[in-house]
N, C-alpha and C positions, 0 to 999 in steps of 0.2 A: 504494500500500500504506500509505502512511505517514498518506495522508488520514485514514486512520478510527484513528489512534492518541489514546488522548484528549491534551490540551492540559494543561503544566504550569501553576503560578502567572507566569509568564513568556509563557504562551499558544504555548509550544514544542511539536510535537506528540512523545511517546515512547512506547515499546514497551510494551503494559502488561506488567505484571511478572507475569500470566500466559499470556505467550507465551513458549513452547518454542522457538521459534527464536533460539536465543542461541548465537553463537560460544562452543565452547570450546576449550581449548586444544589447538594443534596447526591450527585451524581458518584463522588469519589468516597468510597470506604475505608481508604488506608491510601497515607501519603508516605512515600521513603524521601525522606528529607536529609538530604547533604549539610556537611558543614566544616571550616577549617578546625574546630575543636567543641567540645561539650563537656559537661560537670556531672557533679553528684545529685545537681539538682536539677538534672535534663535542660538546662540551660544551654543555649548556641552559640556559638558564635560564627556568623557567614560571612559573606564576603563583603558586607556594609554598603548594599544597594540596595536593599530589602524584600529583594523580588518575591522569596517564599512567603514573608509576614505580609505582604500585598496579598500576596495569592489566597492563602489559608484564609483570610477577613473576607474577601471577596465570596469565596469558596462556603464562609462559615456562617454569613452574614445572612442568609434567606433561609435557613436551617431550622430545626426544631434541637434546641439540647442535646435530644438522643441521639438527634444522626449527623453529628458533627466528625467530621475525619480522626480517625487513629495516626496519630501523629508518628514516626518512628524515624527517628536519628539513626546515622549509620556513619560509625568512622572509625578505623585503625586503632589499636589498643595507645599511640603513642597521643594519638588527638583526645585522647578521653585524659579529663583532667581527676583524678582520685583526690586530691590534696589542692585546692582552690576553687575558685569561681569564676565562672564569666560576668562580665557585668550586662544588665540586662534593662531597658526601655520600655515604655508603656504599647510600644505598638507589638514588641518579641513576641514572641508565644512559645510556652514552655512545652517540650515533647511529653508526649504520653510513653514513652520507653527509647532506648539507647543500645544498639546493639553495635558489637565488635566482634571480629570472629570468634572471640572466646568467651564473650562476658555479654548479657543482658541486664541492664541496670532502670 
């Protein structure tokens, strides 16, 4: 499907922007959320453009409580911070779990 998406400046292939097949809210059950590091307290740290905490509010924001996305962090044992904090902002939003290949937290 994705073969015939045309190609960014990056030569990425994406959806053109008019295709109707677009998740909306209510639609996504479970998000895998990137990040350069994470804590004890499911806390993130990204790359400081905010593109996921847009997405998840956009995402979250026509929702009923119950069917809000299962959040889940995923990053290398070395990006998981055991012994500190990320600092964190009124728009972040905190993971519902944190996995690494060896450790769910």
């Amino acid at each position: 499907l994705f073969y015939n998406f045309p190609t960014n400046k990056w030569n990425i292939p994406e959806p053109p922007t008019t295709n109707s097949n677009v998740a909306t809210p209510g639609d996504i059950d479970l998000l895998i959320v990137p990040g350069l590091a994470f804590d004890c307290n499911l806390h993130r740290l990204g790359q400081g453009k905010g593109y996921y905490d847009r997405f998840i509010a956009k995402m979250n924001a026509a929702t009923d409580t119950e069917k809000k996305m299962l959040l889940v962090g995923v990053c290398l044992e070395e990006q998981f911070l055991k012994d500190g904090t990320i600092p964190i902002s009124d728009h972040d939003f905190i993971m519902d779990m944190v996995l690494t290949p060896s450790e769910k937290f």
